[in-house]
Each structure stands twice: as structure tokens, then as C-alpha cells.
N, C-alpha and C positions, 0 to 999 in steps of 0.2 A: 072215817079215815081211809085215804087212797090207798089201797095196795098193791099196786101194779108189778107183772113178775119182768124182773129186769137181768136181760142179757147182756155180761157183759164180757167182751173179749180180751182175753193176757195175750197176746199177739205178740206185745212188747216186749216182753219175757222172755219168751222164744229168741228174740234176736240182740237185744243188747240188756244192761242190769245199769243204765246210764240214769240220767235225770228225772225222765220220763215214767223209769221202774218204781223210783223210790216217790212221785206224785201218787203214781197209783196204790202202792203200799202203806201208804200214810189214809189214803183216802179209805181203802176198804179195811183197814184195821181199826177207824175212825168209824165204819157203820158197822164193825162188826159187834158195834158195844149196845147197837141202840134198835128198835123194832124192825129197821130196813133191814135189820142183817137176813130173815130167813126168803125176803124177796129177790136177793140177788140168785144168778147161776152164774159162776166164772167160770170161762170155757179155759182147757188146761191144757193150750200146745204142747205137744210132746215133755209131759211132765216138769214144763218151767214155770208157772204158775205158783207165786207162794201160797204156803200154807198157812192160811188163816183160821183159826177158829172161830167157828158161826158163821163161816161164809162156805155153803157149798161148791164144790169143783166138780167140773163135769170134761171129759176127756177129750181130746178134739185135733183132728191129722194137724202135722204139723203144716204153716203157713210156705206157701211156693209160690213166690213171683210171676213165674212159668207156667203156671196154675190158677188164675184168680178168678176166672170164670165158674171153673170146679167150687173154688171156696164159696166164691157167692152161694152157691145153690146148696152145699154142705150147711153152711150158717142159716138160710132159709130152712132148711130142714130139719135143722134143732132148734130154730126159732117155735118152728110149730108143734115141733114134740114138747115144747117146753110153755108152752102157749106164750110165749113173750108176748110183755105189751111195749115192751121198745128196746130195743137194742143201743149200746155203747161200745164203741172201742176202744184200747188204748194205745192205736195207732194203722188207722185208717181202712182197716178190713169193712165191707159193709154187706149185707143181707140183701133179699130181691124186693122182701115190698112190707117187712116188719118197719115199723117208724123207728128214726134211729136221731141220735142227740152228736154232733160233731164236737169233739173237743181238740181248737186251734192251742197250741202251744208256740207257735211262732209260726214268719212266715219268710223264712229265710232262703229258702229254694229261691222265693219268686221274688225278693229284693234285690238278692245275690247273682239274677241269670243264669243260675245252675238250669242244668237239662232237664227240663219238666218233661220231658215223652219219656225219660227213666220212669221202670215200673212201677217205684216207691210216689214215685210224684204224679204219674197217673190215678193210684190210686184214692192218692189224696185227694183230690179232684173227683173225683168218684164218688167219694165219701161226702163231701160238701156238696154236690147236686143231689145228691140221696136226700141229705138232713132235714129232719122238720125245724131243728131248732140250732143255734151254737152256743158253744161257753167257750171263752177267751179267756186266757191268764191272766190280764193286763188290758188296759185301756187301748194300751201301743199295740197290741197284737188285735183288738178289736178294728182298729183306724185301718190297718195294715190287710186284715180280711176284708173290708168292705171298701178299700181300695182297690184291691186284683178282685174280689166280686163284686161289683156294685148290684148286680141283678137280688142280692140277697136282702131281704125287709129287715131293717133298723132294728126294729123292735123282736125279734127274734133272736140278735145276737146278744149274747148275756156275757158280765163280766162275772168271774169267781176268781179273786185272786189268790195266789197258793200261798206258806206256810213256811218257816222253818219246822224241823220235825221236834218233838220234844227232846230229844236227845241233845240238841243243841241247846247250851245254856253254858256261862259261864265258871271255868272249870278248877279247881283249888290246885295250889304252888304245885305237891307233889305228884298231882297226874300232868301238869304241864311240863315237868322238869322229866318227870319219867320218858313222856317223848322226846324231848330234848336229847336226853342220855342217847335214849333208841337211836334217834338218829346221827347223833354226833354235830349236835349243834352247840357251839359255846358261846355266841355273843347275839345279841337282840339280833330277830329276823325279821325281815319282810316275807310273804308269802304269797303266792301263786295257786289256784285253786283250778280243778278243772283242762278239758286241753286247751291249746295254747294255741293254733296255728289259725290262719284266717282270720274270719270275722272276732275272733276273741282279741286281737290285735294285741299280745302279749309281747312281740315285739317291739312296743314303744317304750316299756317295763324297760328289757334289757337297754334300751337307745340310753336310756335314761341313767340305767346304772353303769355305763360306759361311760360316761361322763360327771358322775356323781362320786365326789373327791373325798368321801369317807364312805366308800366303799368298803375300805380294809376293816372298817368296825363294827360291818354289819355281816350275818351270814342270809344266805338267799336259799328259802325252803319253796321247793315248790311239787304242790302236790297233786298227785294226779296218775301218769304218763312215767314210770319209774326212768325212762331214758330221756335224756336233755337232748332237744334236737340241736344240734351242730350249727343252725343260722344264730342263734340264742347264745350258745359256747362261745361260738367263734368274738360275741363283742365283749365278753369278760373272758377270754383266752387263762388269764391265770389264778381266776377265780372258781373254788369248785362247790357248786350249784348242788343242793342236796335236791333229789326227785323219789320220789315214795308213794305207792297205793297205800291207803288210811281208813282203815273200819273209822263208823259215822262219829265213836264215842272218841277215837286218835284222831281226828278232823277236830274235835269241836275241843279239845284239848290244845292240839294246833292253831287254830286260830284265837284262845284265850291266850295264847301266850308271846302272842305275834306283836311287832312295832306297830301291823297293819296289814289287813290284805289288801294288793293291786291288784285291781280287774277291771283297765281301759277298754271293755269290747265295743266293738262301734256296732252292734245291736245285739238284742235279747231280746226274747219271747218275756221273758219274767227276770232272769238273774236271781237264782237261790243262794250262790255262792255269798250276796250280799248281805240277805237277808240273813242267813247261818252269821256271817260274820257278827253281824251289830248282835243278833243272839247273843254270844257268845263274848260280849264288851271289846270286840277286837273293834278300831276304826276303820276306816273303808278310805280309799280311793278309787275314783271310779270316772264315768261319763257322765254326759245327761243321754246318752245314746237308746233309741228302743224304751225299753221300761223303765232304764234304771232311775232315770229321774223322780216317778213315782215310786218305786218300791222303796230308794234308796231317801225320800224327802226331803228332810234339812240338816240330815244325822251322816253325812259324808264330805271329802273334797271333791270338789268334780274338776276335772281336766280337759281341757277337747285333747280328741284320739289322735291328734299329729302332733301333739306340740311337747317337745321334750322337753323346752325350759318351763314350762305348766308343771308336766310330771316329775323335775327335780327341785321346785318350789315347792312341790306338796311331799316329797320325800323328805326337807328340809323342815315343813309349817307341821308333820305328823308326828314332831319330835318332841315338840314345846308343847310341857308338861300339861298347861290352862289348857289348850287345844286342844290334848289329848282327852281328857277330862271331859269336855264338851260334848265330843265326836260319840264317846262312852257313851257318854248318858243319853245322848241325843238315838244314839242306836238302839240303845233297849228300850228306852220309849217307843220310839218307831216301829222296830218287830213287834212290840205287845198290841200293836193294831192288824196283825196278821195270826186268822186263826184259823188251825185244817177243820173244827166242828164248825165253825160257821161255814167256811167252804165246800164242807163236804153238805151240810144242811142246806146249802143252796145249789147244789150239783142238783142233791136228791129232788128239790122241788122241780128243778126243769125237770128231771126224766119224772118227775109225777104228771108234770102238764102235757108234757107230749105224749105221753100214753093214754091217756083221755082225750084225744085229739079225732 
């Protein structure tokens, strides 16, 4: 059996507790059950790193933009204290000459035009000329890297698709009502997951219910962002929009009790918010945008991302009872083909193979 010692960096930790957090949290709590656990080191930016059991931490300056020439050579030198035989990050820090595994979660800087000479997208770029190897979330983030790289070999890029966490599963009357209460919700809702603004194109949602003539019978929870931005207010002026932060087990409560969640974004690295959903027997509206089309399969409505009378057809077709039912079951079929042990057993085998490299 391989055992190679594997460095991996919480970087992400350090800087936000977003999507990104809760991938790697699922992942190293997932090895922390099985023989990989005593190979890993997680290094522990300025004590944001969670604490896992069976997964050692190891303490490490905190990440500075302004700095990344220092960090390289910091990371090379716990690499070698630590004898690593490959390094990992969990957001783009990389080492001087340890072999290291890039993990793309989307490639939305370089779709979107955003400022690539920003330090955060330099060093992504940094980190992709480094790597011996990639895992991709999704097929569409695979296409989408070896479109801005082509120079990168095919067969080196690996797909490992992510997970809902087990904490999502479908949730009984009185914890869904209890959120309910909490939040002072009374009539069947639709929901909102995640930010809104940009590429999540949450504003086709609002376009939609601006125009959508039983409005008055539904209530609009959306969760995330506790403050409603004003572009969003402004097209239901007399409607008020409940917005709330939700620990994992109030989310998955949430979405068991929803009409539906909407998430039009015209792309996604992976889109977990769907995957939690159908979890959870909520039905989904969605795109075919990015990933969603694979994650989401045959177990959604899909809409294109400009077309209001799309998204109040399916506000309309999410209602009928058969439909619904469908969507159900077609959901938790669908999520039961995503799993973090297999995911995470296939992370593991890449950083096996490139450590032996």
C-alpha cells in the first residue's frame, strides 16, 4: 500500500468559510475515518483550520497577497520538514519544487473577464503551471480548464465530482415548520440559496416574480446575504422578501419545505445548492448553464437564464402536484449518484499517483 505524506493547505479557511470550506471539510472528515487519515498534515493559517479528529494540524503564518514569494518558500520549507511527497491546496497557494495536485472548482475569473493580474488570479495561474496533475468538479470545469489551458495533457486532468454533505436529507413536518415559525414564514415558499448578484443571475428570479400574478400566495425566502439588495426589492417594492444566514441542518430544513428552489446562474463550477436541494426532496429550477446540466440530470426544470416567461412557466408547472412528485423523486435518485467516499477515494488516488511520480 502507497503511503505517501500529503501536504495539504487550509488557506481557504483563513479567508472565507464559503463553498470551498465546506468541500474541504466534508473531504478530510471523509479520510479522517479511513487509513489516509495519519498521512495527511493540514497546515493551520492563523488558527482557521478545522479541527478534525485524526487529521493532524500543523501551524503556519497567515496567507498575504503582498507576500507570495515569502509563502512559496515558507511552504517549501515545511514541505521538506515534513518530507511531503505531494502537496495540495485548498486555494491556490503552491510550494517551489514539492509535486503538487491542482484542484479547479470553476473557472469563472477567465469566462467572466475579471482582472487576471489580481493577486488571487495570478496565483491561480501559478498554481496550474506548478501541477503535475488536476481534479475538476465537473466535466464543465474540466472543458472550461483545458480551454484557457490547452498546453495542459488530457489525460492528467481528472474529474471527481462533489457531494451533498450527509447532513442534507429530507427533513420531518416539525423541524421544517419550526424554521418556518423562526422565520416568519406562512404560505408555501420559493427559495433562494447562496449570493445573488452576477453570474448567479438571481435577478431573472425576481423579473419573474414581478410578473408572476400569485405572488400574493406565496412568500420568498432567501437565504444567504441576511440584507436584500435594493435592485431585487425594488421589482416586488411591496413584497417582503425574508433573507437569513442558516446552519447546514436550517438549510436542509429549508429547502425540505420549500415549493422549490431557483437557481438560474448562467454558470457554475459544480452547483451544490442543487445537489443539497434534490437531497433534501425539494424540486429545483435551474439552467443547463456550466455544470448544472450534469449535476442536476433529468431530476429538474431548466430554463435559459434570460427568459422570464421560461421562469414563470416553471413557477407555474412547480405547482402540479404529478410534477412535483416527479421532480421528488427524480432528485433523490439523482443525488444518490453523488458520493464524498467515493470522491474523496478518488482525490486520494491522484495525490497517490503524483507522489510517486
Amino acid at each position: 500500500m502507497i503511503s505517501p505524506k500529503v501536504l495539504i493547505d487550509a488557506v481557504f479557511f483563513q479567508m472565507y468559510q464559503t463553498g470551498i470550506a465546506r468541500v474541504w471539510t466534508q473531504l478530510l472528515e471523509t479520510w479522517s475515518t479511513t487509513d489516509f487519515a495519519p498521512n495527511i498534515i493540514l497546515l493551520d493559517r492563523a488558527n482557521t483550520a478545522p479541527q478534525i479528529p485524526g487529521i493532524r494540524r500543523r501551524a503556519c503564518p497567515p496567507y498575504d497577497y503582498n507576500n507570495t514569494n515569502q509563502d512559496r518558500q515558507t511552504l517549501q520549507s515545511i514541505c521538506d520538514e515534513e518530507q511531503a511527497d505531494v502537496f495540495i491546496s485548498t486555494y491556490y497557494t503552491t510550494p517551489i519544487s514539492t509535486p503538487s495536485v491542482f484542484m479547479a472548482h470553476d473557472m469563472i475569473p477567465e469566462l467572466f473577464g475579471w482582472n487576471l493580474r489580481h493577486p488571487m488570479w495570478q496565483e491561480k495561474h501559478c498554481g496550474i503551471a506548478h501541477a503535475s496533475a488536476f481534479v475538476c468538479v465537473s466535466d464543465a470545469t474540466r472543458r472550461d480548464l483545458l480551454r484557457f489551458f490547452p498546453q495542459l495533457p488530457p489525460e492528467k486532468v481528472h474529474v471527481t465530482p462533489l457531494a451533498a454533505a450527509p447532513v442534507f436529507y429530507p427533513r420531518p413536518e416539525p423541524e421544517i415548520d419550526f424554521i418556518k415559525n423562526a422565520i416568519g414564514i406562512t404560505k408555501p415558499y420559493f427559495l433562494t440559496v447562496g449570493a445573488r448578484g452576477g453570474y448567479k443571475n438571481t435577478i431573472l428570479t425576481f423579473r419573474a416574480l414581478a410578473q408572476f400574478n400569485q405572488l400574493d400566495d406565496f412568500d420568498i425566502f432567501c437565504a444567504g446575504h441576511i440584507t436584500l439588495e435594493p435592485e431585487f426589492q425594488n421589482l416586488i417594492p411591496t413584497k417582503e422578501v425574508k433573507a437569513y444566514n442558516l446552519t447546514d441542518d436550517q438549510l436542509a430544513a429549508a429547502y425540505s419545505g420549500a415549493v422549490a428552489l431557483i437557481h438560474p446562474s448562467t454558470y457554475e463550477g459544480f452547483g451544490l445548492p442543487v445537489l443539497e436541494a434534490m437531497a433534501c426532496a425539494c424540486p429545483v429550477i435551474t439552467t443547463k448553464n456550466g455544470s448544472l446540466a450534469e449535476v442536476a440530470g433529468n431530476a429538474a426544470i431548466f430554463v435559459q437564464q434570460d427568459s422570464v416567461p421560461e421562469m414563470l412557466a416553471a413557477l407555474q408547472q412547480v405547482q402540479h402536484p404529478q410534477v412535483r412528485q416527479s421532480l421528488i423523486s427524480a432528485g433523490l435518485e439523482q443525488s444518490k449518484s453523488f458520493s464524498w467516499p467515493r470522491t474523496a477515494a478518488s482525490l486520494r488516488a491522484i495525490l497517490e499517483q503524483v507522489a510517486t511520480l
